[in-house]
VOSELO-745208 format. One record per residue: residue in three letters; x, y, z of N, C-alpha, C in turn. Coordinates in steps of 0.001 Angstrom, whole numbers, padded with zeros to 6 digits, always signed. Layout:
ALAXYZXYZXYZ;...
! end
This chain:
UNK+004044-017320+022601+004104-017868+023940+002739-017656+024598;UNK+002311-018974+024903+000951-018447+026049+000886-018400+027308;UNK-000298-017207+027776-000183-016545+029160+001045-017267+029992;UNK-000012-018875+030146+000988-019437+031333+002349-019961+030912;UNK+002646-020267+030187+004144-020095+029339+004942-018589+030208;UNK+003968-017712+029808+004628-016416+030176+004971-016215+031326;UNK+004193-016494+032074+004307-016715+033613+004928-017552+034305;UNK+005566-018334+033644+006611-019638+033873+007674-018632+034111;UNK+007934-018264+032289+009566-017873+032218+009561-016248+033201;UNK+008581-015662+033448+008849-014224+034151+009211-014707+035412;UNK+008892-016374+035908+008884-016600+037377+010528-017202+037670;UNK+010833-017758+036136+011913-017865+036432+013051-016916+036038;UNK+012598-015963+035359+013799-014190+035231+013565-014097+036244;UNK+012701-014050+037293+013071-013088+038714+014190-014303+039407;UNK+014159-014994+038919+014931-015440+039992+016434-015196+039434;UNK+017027-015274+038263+017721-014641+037879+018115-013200+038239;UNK+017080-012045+038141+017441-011184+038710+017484-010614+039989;UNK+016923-011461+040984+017105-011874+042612+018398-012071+042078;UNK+019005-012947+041499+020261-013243+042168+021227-011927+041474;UNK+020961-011446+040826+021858-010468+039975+021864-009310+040961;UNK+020533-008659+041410+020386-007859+042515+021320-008086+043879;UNK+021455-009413+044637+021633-009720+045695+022956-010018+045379;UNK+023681-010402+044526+025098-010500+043723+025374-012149+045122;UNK+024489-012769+044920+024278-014121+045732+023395-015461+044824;UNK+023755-015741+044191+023400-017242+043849+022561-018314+044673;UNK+023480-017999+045901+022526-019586+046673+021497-018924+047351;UNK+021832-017809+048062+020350-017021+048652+019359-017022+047584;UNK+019317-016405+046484+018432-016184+045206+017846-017600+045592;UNK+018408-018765+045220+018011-019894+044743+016998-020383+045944;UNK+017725-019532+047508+016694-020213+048535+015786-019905+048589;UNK+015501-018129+048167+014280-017924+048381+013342-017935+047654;UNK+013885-018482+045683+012684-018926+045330+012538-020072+045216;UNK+013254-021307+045858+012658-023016+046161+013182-023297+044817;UNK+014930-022959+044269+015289-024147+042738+016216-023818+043395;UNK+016687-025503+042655+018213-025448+043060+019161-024686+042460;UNK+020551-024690+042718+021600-024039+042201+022052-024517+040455;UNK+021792-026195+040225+021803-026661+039285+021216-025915+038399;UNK+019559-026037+038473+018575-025557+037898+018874-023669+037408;UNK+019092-023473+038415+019260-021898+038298+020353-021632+036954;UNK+021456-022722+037299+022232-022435+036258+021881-022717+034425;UNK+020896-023796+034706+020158-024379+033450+019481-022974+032746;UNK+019110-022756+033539+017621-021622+033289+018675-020380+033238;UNK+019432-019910+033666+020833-018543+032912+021120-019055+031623;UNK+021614-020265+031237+022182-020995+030184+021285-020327+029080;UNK+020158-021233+029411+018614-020882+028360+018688-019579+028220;UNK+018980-018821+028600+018162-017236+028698+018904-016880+027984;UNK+020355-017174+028415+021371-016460+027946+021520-016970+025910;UNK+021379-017927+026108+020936-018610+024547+019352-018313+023784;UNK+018265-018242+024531+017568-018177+023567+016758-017093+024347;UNK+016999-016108+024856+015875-015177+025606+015279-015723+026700;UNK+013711-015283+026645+012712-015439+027235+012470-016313+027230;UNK+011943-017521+025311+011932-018433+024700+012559-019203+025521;UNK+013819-019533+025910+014523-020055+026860+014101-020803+027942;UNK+013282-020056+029004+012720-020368+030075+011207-020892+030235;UNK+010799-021357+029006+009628-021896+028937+010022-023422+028875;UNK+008912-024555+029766+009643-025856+029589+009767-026308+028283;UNK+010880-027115+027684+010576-028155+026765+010155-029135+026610;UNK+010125-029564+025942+009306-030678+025772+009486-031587+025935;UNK+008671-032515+025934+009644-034251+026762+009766-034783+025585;UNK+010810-035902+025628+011339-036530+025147+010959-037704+024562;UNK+010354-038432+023474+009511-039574+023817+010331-040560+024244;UNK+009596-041800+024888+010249-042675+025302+011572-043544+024317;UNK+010841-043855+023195+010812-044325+021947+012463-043814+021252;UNK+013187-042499+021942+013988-041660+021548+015224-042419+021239;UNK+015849-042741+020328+017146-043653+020435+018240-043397+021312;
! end
């Protein structure tokens, strides 16, 4: 994983653990600017693949059937 990779997914564990701390979901989500959707995407990931998880993927090509 590189630096800024790293700094992605640590930006999005805190927000995870904002919300784990605050035992609040939508506060967590307000005060770091993602939605509730998203938040749940990014637990999903974590919870499935770690850290690895919370780094973006990759797009899709257009071309994709």
């Amino acid at each position: 994983m590189e630096p800024a990779e790293r700094k992605l997914a640590q930006k999005r564990l805190s927000a995870l653990e904002l919300a784990k701390a605050l035992g609040n979901v939508s506060e967590a989500c307000r005060q770091r600017g993602i939605s509730r959707s998203r938040f749940y995407e990014y637990k999903k990931r974590f919870q499935t693949h770690g850290m690895e998880g919370l780094v973006d993927l990759p797009p899709i090509h257009k071309t994709h059937p």
